[in-house]
N, C-alpha and C positions, 0 to 999 in steps of 0.2 A: 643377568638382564633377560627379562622374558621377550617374546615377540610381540605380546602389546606394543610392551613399552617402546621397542623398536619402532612401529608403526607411528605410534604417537608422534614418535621425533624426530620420522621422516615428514610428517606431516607440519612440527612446527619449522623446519625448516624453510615452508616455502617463504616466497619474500614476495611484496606486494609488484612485482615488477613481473609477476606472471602476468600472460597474456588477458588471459578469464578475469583475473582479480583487477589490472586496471581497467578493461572493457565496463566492469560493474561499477565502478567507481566515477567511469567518464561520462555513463549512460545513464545516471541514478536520477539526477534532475529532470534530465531529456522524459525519462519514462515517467516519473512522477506529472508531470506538466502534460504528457500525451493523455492520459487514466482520466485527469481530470477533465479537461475537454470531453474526454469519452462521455462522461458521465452528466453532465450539465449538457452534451447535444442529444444522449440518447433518451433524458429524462422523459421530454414528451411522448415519447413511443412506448418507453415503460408505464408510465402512468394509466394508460388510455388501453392498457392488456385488456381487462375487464370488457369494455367498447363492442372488442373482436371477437369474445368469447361465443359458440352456440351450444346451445342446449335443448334444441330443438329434438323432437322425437328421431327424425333419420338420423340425429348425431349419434347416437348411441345405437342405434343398430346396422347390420352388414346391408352390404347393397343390394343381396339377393332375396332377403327376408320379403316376405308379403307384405307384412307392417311397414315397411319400409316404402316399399313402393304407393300403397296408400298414402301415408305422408308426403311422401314429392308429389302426388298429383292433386293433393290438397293446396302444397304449398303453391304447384304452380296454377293449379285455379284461382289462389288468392295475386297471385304477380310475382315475380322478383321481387325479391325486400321488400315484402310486404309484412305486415304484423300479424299475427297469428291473434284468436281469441281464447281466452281460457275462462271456464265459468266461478263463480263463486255465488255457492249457494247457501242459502240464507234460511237457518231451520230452528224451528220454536215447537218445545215439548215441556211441558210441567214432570220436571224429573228428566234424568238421564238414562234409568236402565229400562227394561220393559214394562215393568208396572206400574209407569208411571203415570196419573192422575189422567183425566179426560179435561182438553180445555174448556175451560170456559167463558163465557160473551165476552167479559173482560178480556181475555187473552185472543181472541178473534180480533177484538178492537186495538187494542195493543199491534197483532202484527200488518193488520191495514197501515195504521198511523206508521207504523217500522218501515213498510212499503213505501208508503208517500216520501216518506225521510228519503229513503234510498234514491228515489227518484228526482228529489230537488237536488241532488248531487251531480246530476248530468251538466253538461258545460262548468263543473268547477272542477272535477277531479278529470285527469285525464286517462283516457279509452275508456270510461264505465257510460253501458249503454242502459236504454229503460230494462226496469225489472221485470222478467212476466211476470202469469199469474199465477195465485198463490195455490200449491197445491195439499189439499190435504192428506193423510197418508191412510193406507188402509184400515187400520183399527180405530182409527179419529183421533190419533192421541199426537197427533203434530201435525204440521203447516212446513211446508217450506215452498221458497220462492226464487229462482235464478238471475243475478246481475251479472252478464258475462264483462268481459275486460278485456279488451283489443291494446294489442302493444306489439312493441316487435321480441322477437324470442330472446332475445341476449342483455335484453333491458330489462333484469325482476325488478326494479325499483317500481315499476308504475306498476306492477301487480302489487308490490307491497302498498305502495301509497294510496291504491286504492281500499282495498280490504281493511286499512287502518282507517279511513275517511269511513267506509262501511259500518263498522265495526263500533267508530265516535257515534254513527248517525241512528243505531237503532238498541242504543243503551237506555235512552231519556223515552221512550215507549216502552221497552220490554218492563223497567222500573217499575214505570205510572200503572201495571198489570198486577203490581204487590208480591210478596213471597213466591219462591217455588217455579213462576216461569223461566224456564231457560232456552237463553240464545246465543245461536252460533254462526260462525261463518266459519265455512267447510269448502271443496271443490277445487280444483286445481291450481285458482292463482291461487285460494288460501293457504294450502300447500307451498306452493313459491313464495309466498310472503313469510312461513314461519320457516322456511330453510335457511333465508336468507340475511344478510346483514346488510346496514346500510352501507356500510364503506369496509365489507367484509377485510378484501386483500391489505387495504391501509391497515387495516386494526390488528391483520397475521402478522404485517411486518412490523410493525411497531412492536409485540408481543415477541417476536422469535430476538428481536433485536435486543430487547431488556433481557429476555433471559441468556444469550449470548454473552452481553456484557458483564452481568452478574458472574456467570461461571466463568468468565477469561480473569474477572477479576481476581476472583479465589484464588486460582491456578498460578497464573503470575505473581502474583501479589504487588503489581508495579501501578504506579499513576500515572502510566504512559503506556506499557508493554499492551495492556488488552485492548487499546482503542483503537491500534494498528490492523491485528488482524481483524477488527470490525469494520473500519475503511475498506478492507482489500474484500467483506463478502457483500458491502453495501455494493460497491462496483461490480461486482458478479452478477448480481439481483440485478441491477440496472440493465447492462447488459445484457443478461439471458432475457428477462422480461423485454425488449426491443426485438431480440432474434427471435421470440414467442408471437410476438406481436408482426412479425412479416411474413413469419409461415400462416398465421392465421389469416394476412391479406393472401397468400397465395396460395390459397384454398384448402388448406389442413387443416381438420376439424381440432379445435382447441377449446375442450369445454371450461365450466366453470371449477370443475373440479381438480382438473389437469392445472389450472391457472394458479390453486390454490398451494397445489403440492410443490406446485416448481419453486415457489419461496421458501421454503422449508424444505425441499431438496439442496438447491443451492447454500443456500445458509448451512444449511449440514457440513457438508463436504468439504463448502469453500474454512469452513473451521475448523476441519478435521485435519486438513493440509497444511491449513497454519498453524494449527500445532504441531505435527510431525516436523514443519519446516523450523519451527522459532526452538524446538528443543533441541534437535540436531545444531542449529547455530548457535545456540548457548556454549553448547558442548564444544565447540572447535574453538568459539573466541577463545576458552581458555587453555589452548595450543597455537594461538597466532596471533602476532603484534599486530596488524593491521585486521580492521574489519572485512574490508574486501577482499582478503585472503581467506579470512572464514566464511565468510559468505560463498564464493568459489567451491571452496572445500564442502559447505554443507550443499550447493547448490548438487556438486556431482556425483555424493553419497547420496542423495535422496530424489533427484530427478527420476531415476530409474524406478524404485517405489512409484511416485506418487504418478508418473504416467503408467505404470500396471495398473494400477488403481482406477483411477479416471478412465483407462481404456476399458479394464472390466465394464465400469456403471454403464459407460458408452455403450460399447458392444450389448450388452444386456440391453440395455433400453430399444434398441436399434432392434433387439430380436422381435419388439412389438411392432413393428411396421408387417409379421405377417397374421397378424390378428384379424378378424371378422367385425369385431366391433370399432366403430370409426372412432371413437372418443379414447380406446384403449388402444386404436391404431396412431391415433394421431399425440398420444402420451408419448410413443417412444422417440419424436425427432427432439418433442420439447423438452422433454427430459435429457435429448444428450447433449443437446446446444447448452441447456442448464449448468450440467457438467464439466461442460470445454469449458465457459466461463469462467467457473469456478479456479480450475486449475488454472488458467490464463493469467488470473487477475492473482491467484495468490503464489506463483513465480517467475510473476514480472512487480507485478507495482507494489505486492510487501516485502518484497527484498529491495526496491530501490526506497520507500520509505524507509526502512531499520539502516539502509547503510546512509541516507541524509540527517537521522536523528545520531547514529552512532551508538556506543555502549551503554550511553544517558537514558535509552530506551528501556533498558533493565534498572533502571536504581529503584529501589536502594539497593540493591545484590546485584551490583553490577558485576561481570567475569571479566575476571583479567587474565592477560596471558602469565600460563606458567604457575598459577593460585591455583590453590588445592583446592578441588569441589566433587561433590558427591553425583557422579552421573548417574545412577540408576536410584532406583526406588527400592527404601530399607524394606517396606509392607512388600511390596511383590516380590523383590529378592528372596524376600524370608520363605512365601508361600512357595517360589519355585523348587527351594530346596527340601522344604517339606514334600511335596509333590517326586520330588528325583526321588526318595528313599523310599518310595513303596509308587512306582508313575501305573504298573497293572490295574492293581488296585484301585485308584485314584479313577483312572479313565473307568472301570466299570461300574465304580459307586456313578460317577456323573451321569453316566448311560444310560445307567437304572434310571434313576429320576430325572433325566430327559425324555424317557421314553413313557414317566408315569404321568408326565407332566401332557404329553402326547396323548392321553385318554379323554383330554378335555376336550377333543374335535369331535366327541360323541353328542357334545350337547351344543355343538354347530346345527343352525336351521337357516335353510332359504330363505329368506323373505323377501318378496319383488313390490308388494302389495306398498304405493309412493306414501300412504300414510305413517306408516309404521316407520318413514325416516325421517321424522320432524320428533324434533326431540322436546323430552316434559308433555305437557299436557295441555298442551294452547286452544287453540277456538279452533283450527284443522280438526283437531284431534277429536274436539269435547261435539262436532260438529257431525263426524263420521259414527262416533257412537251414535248419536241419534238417530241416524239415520240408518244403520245397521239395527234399531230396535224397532223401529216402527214402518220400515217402506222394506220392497224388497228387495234381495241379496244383490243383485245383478240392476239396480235401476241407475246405482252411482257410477257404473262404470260400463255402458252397453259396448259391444263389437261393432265394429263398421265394415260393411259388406258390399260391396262395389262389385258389380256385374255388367260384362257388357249386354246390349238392349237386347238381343236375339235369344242370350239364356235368361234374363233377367229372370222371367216365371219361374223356369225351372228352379235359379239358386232360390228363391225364398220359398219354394214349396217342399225342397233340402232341407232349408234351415228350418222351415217351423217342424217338421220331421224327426229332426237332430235331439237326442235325448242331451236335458241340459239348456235345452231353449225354450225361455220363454214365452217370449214377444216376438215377428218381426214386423217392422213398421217402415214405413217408404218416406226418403227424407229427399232432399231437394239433389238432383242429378248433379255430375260432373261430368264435363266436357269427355265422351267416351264413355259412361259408365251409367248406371241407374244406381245410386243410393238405398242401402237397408242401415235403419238401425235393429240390433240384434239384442235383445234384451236376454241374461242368461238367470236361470232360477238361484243358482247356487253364488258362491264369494266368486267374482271375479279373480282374485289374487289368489286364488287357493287351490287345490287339487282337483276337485270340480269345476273350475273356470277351464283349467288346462284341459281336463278328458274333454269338456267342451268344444272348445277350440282347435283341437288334434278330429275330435271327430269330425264337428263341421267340414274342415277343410277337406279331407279323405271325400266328403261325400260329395261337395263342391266340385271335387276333381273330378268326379266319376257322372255326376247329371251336367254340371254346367261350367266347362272347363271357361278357362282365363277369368276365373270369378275370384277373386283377393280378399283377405280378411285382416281386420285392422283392428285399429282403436289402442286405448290405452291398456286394456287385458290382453292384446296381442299381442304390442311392444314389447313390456315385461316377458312375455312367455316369448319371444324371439331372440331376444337381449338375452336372456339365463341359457338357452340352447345355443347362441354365439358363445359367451362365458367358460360352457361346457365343452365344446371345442377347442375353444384358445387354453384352457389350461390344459388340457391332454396335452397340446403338442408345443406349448412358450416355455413350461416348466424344463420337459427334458433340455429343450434346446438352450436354454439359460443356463443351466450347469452343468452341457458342454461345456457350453462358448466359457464360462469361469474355470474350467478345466483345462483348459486350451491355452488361456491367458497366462495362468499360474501356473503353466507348467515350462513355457516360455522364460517367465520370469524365471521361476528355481532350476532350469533348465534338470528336471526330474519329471520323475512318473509318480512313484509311490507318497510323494509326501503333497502332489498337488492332489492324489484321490484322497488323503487323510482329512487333507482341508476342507472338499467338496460335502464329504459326508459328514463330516463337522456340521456344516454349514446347513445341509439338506435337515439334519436332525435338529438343529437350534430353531430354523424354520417348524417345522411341526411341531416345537415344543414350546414355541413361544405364540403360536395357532390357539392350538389347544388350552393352554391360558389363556389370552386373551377372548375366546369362546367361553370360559366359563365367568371372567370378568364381565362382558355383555350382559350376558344373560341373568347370574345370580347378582352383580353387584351393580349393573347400572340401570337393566332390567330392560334391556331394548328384545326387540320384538325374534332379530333377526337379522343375516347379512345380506343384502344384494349380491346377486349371483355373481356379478361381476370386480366384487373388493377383494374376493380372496387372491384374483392372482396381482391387483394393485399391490396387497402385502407382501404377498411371494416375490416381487421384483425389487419393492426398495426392501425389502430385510434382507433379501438374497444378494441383492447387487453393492448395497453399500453395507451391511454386514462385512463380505469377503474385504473390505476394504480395512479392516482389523487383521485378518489373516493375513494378508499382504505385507501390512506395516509389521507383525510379528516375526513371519517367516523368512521376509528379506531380510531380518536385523539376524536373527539363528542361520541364516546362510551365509550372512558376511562374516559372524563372528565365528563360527563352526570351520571355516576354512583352515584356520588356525589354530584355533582353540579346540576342537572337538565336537561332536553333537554331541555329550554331555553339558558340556563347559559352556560352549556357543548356545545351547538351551538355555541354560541356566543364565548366562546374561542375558542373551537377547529379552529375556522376560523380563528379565531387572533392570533393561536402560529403559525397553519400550512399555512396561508394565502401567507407570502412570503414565504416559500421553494416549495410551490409549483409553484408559480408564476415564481421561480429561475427555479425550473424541468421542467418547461414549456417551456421557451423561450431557456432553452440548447438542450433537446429534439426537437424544431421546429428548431434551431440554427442548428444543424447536420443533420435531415432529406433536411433543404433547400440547405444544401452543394450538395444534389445527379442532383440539377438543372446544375451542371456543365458539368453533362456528355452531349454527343450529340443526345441520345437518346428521342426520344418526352416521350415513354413509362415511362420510369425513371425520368425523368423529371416530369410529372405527379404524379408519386408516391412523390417525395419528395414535391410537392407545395401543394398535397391535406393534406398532413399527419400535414405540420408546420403549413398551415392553418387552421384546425383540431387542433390540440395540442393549437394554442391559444386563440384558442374559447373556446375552455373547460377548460382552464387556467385560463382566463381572464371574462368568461361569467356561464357556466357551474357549473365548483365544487365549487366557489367563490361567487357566487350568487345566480341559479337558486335550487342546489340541496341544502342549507342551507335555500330557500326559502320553498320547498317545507317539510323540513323535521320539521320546525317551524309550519306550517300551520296544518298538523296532528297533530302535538303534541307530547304528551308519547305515543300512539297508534303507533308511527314508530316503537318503540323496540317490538312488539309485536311477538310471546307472550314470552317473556323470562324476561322480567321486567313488572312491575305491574303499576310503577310510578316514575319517579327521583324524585319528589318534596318529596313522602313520602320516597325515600331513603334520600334525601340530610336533613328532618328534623330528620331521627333516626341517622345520622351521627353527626348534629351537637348536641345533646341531649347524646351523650356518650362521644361526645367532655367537654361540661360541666360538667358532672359528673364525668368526669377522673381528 
């Protein structure tokens, strides 16, 4: 008789009359009935997440940034809650690139009549005010004319509905001008209108939800079994989005982007738990007569997991609360309440679901007690034991080409410039060409330059001074300040916008102190220099804090460092792909300075969350069994639920490619691409490779030896 088997049938021993197993049994109703209340009172506060979001220019940058402070004293010249304006410019050129044609009378008449259009549009479409006038560009080869758009910042719908009202109104002119005239609507709301979707977050959840159900289908293969763990991460969503939705009444910046990730964080996790939970309880039903004995039993084999787990994401998300940028600041409370949810809702209310439907939840392959069934996975068992007979080897082949895979961070580029995150080719886009062919570099996007009255002369005889400026021009005061607008020769968004702006300011400092530099090319360049910061100093400190967790858990040193650099290396390896997928296969421009540590947090944070479920299951079985033996199953029981947690998790993060946003878009291709590397190459191969290759020295120092635990185990085995 081996000590398995022993364990096994100490375990079916117990009897439903343990404390835990009736408490679950008594309380299954009570908690199912409490979940649901949760969820029908907190609906309206999840709903209305979106409502709370800002997106406002201070949201995204630190409180100490200049840009920043320009924007508060803009906002507060406009009032508390007041609506910001953003323009949408309206630009007509025969041809798109620079050779193109010269208008003509028709095309003059044309964009008057376009004008008129735009203008009968006041009192129908809401914020759109009159259009100025129209300006020609300097070569003569286009026209454009500004409609701005007053709304409040967290409301893009009236940017969108406007610019598509725009857009209806000056198609039946451009037309009536024959072949070859082209018109666009460009400028900030158009910007906001082609990021955005009308009922974005409804259409993520509905999206992560279908592909959820599809894979728990597969997986299960039950007409019952995957609807369960989808109830328990619909209640997660609900909840988290309510606890999103009060931090953002109590003053936490909660953007739109933040708003978009936490559903597809949630949804991840909360199905990542219910699968480590529903296979663990598969496995015990069929070692105990009663359900709430299994459930017991799987409750306090996997509690200890799946709160590592959740505490990692936690903890990691939390380490964003010392971040500079407010929107990446105020990610990490949303992201953990996220998490608590998640875990909350999938070990309380799918364990009292599965124990009020009973064994019926699995049919047709219902478990019975005492019935022969195959706990681990025949594919992974197999690979694991191919892997034990050469694990050196194994780890340094993966290594290689993790680390060749890591060469594709070469054809990583910044890009802050907000066009180049609208994705395809829409009226934004086709709009900013234009305008980048025939006006100059610097007209789309001027500096804002606020000086108090006493330097005022001083700062603009600096700026026009300033190599890199073209213009400066005097715009209407605010309360404390005199107004420049700053017109720069070069791209705003580009390398020359920034020596720009680096220089002005230095020069600012030195003729006309408490002089502040703004606008929309500052933000970008303040926002990528907060970026630059926060990832120096969130990265290390994120895998500590995953170092610190997982070494708690394995109560070890050497196998919780195995895991980290694991972990740090699938991170750069699934970077570096997904940089060359951008670029050569979707062909976006470039990442916003501020996405790579978004990725670096969820591939980092719930990544580890594979190693966890891996290495708890090789430290349980190892105790016994050996760090051979306990490898070798642990990979064989955990092999496919992890492989299931994997492809649901990259399943939902790749739903976030539907929004229009290039940004977002990003985050969801690097993270699935990410999550099935480390699914499929990572916890499954390399770190079962590398933890074979040490040996017993991985548990160090808290065990001595599995081989001499697993021979005193079976030696009491025999004399009992």
């Amino acid at each position: 008789m081996s000590a398995q088997t022993t364990r096994r049938g100490s375990r079916a021993q117990r009897t439903p009359d343990d404390r835990f197993a009736t408490a679950l049994r008594r309380l299954r109703w009570p908690v199912v009935i409490v979940w649901l209340i949760l969820i029908v009172a907190l609906d309206p506060l999840s709903s209305s997440l979106s409502k709370a979001t800002n997106d406002t220019a201070s949201a995204y940058l630190p409180s100490s940034a200049a840009s920043t402070k320009v924007a508060l004293l803009q906002e507060a010249q406009r009032g508390p809650g007041q609506p910001e304006t953003n323009a949408a410019i309206v630009v007509f050129a025969r041809g798109t690139g620079p050779t193109a044609a010269d208008l003509t009378a028709a095309d003059l008449t044309a964009v008057a009549a376009a004008r008129t259009a735009v203008a009968g549009l006041i009192g129908h479409v809401a914020g759109l005010a009159a259009p100025g006038t129209a300006v020609p560009s300097p070569d003569g080869k286009a026209v454009e004319f500004t409609a701005n758009i007053t709304g409040q910042a967290s409301q893009g719908g009236i940017d969108r509905d406007a610019v598509q009202a725009i857009r209806a109104a000056i198609a039946a002119p451009t037309s009536r001008a024959g072949d070859g005239l082209v018109a666009a609507v460009t400028g900030t709301a158009a910007v906001n209108a082609d990021t955005s979707g009308g009922n974005a977050q409804t259409e993520l959840l509905l999206t992560a939800l279908i592909v959820v159900a599809v894979i728990l289908l597969i997986v299960y293969r039950s007409p019952v079994l995957w609807l369960l763990p989808l109830v328990g991460s619909i209640a997660a969503i609900v909840s988290a989005q309510a606890a999103a939705h009060g931090l953002a009444n109590a003053g936490l910046t909660v953007s739109t982007l933040s708003a978009d990730i936490l559903i597809v964080l949630v949804f991840g996790a909360a199905s990542d738990y219910a699968l480590l939970l529903v296979h663990r309880y598969r496995e015990e039903l069929r070692h105990h007569a009663t359900t709430e004995a299994a459930m017991a039993v799987t409750l306090r084999r996997t509690l200890p997991t799946l709160l590592a787990s959740a505490a990692t994401v936690t903890c990691a998300m939390l380490c964003l609360l010392i971040a500079d940028s407010a929107s990446l600041h105020g990610l990490g409370p949303v992201g953990a309440v996220g998490i608590v949810a998640a875990l909350l809702a999938q070990i309380t209310f799918l364990p009292a679901l599965l124990l009020v439907i009973g064994r019926a939840a699995f049919w047709p392959r219902i478990p019975r007690d005492g019935a022969a069934g195959r706990e681990d996975s025949r594919v992974w068992a197999g690979i694991a034991t191919r892997v034990a007979t050469r694990p050196l080897t194994t780890a340094l082949i993966v290594v290689v080409l993790l680390g060749a895979a890591c060469a594709g961070l070469a054809s990583l580029r910044i890009d802050n410039n907000p066009v180049d995150n609208v994705k395809g080719n829409p009226g934004s886009v086709v709009g900013q060409q234009l305008i980048d062919a025939h006006y100059p570099a610097g007209a789309i996007a001027p500096l804002e330059l606020l000086a108090p009255p006493g330097v005022a002369p001083a700062a603009a005889t600096a700026a026009r001074a300033t190599p890199g400026i073209a213009d400066v021009l005097k715009t209407a005061p605010i309360p404390g300040y005199d107004s420049y607008s700053v017109v720069l020769t070069g791209a705003p968004y580009g390398s020359a916008g920034t020596a720009a702006i680096v220089s002005l300011r230095q020069r600012l400092g030195d003729d006309a102190p408490g002089s502040l530099v703004g606008g929309f090319p500052a933000i970008q360049y303040d926002a990528a220099q907060a970026a630059g910061r926060d990832t120096l100093v969130i990265i290390p400190l994120v895998l500590v804090v995953i170092l610190i967790v997982i070494g708690l858990l394995l109560q070890a040193v050497v196998a919780p460092l195995v895991l980290v650099l694991t972990t740090a290396l699938s991170f750069a390896a699934s970077f570096g792909l997904s940089s060359l997928l951008w670029r050569y296969g979707f062909g976006y421009h470039g990442v916003q300075s501020v996405i790579p540590i978004y990725i670096f947090i969820f591939l980092v944070a719930l990544g580890v969350d594979y190693n966890i479920f891996l290495s708890a299951r090789i430290r349980e079985e190892s105790r016994t069994l050996g760090t051979k033996e306990g490898t070798l199953r642990g990979v064989g029981v955990t092999g496919g639920v992890i492989t299931a947690a994997g492809i649901v998790l990259a399943g939902t993060f790749a739903a976030l490619t539907q929004i229009p946003a290039v940004s977002i878009a990003e985050v969801g291709t690097a993270v699935a691409l990410g999550v099935l590397l480390d699914t499929l190459v990572v916890r499954t191969v390399l770190v079962p490779a590398s933890l074979l290759t040490i040996g017993e020295h991985v548990w160090w120092p808290s065990r001595r030896g599995g081989r001499h635990v697993r021979m005193v185990a079976e030696l009491r085995v025999r004399s009992g």
